[in-house]
N, C-alpha and C positions, 0 to 999 in steps of 0.2 A: 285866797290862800294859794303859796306857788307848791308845786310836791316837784321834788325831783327823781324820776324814777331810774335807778341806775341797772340795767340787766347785766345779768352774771353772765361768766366768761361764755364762748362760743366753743367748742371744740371740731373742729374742719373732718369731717371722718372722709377719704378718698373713697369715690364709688367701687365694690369689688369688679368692674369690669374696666378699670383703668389698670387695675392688676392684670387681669388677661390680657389685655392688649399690650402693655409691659413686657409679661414673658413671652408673648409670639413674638415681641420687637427682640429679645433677648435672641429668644431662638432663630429667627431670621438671621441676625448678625452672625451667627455662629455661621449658619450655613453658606454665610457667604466666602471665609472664611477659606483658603485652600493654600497649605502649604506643605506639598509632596518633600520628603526628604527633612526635614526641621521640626523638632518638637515645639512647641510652644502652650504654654497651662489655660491660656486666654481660652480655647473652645471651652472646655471641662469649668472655667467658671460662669461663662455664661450660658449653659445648660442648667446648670445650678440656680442659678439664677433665677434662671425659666422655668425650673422644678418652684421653687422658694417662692416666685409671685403667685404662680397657676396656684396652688394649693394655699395660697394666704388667700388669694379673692375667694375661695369658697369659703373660707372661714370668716373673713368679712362678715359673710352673714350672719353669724349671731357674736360677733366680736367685732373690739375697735383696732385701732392700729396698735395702740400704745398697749392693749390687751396680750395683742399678738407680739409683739416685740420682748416684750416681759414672759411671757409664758414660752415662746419659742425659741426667740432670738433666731439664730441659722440652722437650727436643728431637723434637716429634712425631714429623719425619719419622727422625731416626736410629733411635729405639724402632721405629718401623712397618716401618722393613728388616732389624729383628732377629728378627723374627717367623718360625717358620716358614712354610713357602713355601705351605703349604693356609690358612691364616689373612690372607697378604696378598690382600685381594680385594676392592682396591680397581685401577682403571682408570687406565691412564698419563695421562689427562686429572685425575680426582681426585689421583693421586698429588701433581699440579703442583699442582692449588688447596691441596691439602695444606702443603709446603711456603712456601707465600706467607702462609697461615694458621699453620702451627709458628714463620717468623721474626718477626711478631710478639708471639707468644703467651711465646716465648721468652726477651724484650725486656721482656714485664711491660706489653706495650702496650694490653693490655687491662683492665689494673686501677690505672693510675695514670694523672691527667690528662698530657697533654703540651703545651709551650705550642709547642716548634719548630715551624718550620715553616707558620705560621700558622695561624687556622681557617679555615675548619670542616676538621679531620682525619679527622670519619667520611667522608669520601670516600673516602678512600683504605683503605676498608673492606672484605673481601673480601662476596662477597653472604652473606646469611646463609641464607638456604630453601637453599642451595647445600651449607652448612656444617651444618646443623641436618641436609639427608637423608645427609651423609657418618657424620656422628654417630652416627644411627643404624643405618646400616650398618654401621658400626665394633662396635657395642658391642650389636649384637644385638636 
């Protein structure tokens, strides 16, 4: 008798420490980064970024990707209160700059021009030496 055993789909889950290393490569790029006198949105998203990986690989662990995309999507600050509670250690003051920094980032407003609103828009930019040291208090 022939049996043909067919196994069900595979789902690939990425290990959460490809995430980490993700967002320090994010946050490296940043810092390499130096342009005196020229605004440009490019740091601020890849901060973001680096915020967005670092706090998805801890949640890896008890979630899948497709978990965390559906429940989070870009939402700094929802992902950052999903965290267990020894992992959030960021400051009710950071936590605010946090969220003024997730509704943009979440908006795309760091990676596509915008004309509303007139210019110049990077004013209404959160600071960055602000966002670069949360960053890396986030993500280690």
């Amino acid at each position: 008798m022939n049996q043909v055993v067919k196994p069900s789909s595979v789902g690939w889950q990425i290990e959460p420490d490809f995430f980490s290393y993700w967002a320090k490569d994010y946050y490296n790029c940043r810092q390499q980064i130096n342009q005196p006198g020229r605004f440009s949105p490019v740091p601020y998203f890849l901060l973001c970024r680096a915020i967005e990986l670092g706090i998805k690989a801890k949640l890896l662990r008890r979630w899948t990707q497709d978990q965390l995309r559906c429940k989070f999507r870009h939402d700094l600050v929802k992902a950052y209160k999903a965290l267990d509670s020894h992992d959030q250690i960021l400051s009710d003051s950071e936590c605010s700059f946090l969220e003024s920094v997730s509704s943009k980032y979440s908006k795309k407003e760091f990676e596509y021009f915008n004309r509303k609103g007139g210019w110049p828009q990077f004013q209404k930019y959160p600071d960055l030496g602000e966002l670069s040291r949360i960053t890396k208090k986030l993500i280690g």
